[in-house]
C-alpha positions as CSV (number, residue, x, y, z in Angstrom):
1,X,156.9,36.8,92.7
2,X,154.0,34.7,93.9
3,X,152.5,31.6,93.0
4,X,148.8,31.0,93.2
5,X,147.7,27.6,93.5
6,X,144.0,28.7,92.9
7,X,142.9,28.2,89.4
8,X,140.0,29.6,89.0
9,X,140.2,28.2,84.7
10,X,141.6,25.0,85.5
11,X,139.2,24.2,87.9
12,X,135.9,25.5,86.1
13,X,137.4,22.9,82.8
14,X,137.4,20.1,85.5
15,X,134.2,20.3,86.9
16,X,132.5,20.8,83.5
17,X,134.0,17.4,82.3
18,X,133.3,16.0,85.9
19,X,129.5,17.1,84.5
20,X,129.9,15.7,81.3
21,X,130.6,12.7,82.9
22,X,127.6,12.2,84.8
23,X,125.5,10.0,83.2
24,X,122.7,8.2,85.0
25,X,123.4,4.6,85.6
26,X,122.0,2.0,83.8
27,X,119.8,-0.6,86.0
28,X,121.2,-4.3,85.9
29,X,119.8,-6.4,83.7
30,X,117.2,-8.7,85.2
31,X,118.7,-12.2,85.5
32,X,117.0,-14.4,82.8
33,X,114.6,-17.1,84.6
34,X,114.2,-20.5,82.5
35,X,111.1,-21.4,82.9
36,X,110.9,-25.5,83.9
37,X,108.4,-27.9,82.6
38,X,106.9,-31.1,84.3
39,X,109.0,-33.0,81.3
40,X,112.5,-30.5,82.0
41,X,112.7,-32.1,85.5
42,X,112.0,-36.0,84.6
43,X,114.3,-35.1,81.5
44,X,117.3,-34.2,84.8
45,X,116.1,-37.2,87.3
46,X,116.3,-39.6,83.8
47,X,119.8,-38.5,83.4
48,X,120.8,-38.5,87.0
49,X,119.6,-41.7,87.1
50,X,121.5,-43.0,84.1
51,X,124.6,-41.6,85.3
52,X,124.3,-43.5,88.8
53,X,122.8,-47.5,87.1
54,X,125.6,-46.8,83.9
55,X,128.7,-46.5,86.7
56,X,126.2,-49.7,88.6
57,X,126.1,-51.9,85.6
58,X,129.6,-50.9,84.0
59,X,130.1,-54.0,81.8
60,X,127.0,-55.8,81.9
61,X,126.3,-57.5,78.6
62,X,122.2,-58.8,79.6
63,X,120.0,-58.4,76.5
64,X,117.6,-56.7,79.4
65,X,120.1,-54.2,80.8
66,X,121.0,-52.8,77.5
67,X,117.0,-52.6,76.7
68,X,117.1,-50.7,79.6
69,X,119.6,-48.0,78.7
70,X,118.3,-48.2,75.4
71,X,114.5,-47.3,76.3
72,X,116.2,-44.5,78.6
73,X,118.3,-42.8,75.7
74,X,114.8,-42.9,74.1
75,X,112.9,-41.5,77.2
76,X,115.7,-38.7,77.8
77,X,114.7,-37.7,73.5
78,X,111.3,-37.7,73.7
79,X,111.1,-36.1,77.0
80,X,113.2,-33.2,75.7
81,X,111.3,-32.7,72.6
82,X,108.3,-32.4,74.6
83,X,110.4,-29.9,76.9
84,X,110.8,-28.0,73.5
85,X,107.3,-28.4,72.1
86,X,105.8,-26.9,75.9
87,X,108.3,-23.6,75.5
88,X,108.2,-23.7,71.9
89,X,111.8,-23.4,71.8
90,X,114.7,-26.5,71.5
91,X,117.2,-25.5,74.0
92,X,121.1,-26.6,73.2
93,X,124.1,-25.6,75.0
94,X,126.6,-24.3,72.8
95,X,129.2,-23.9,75.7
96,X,132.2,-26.2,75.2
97,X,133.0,-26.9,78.7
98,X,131.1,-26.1,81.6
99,X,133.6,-24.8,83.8
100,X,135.0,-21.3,83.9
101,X,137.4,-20.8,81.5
102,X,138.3,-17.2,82.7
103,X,139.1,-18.9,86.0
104,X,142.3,-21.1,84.4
């Protein structure tokens, strides 16, 4: 007794699901540009700014420094509700962390 290892069955079942299969790829999705206004980038240099005079002035307790960090919190709101009134959207991050949590 012989035994063929040509299927001629087998083989026609696997290419027709091999066909099935086939489906045309779907193009990546175009990564989403956010668009920056004149105030966005002020908004980043004001808190830049605050982070590096905050760790310069840790402590001080002058009625003009705290003016000073005071009229910056101010500047960093108003500069971010014009951000939101030029797109006509208020962005928020509503991500925890910003750090790859996967990654841990």
């Amino acid at each position: 007794m012989t035994t063929s290892i040509s299927n001629a069955a087998a083989r026609s079942l696997a290419l027709k699901e091999s066909a099935d299969l086939d489906l045309p790829r779907a193009e990546p999705a175009a990564p989403r540009v956010v668009p920056h206004t004149i105030a966005s980038r002020f908004l980043f240099l004001t808190i830049c700014v605050a982070i590096v005079v905050s760790a310069l002035a840790y402590g001080t307790v002058h009625y003009w420094a705290m003016a000073l960090f005071g009229l910056a919190a101010v500047l960093i709101i108003f500069l971010w509700v014009v951000d939101a009134w030029r797109l006509g959207a208020l962005r928020i991050s509503k991500n925890i962390c910003n750090c790859r949590c996967s990654e841990w």
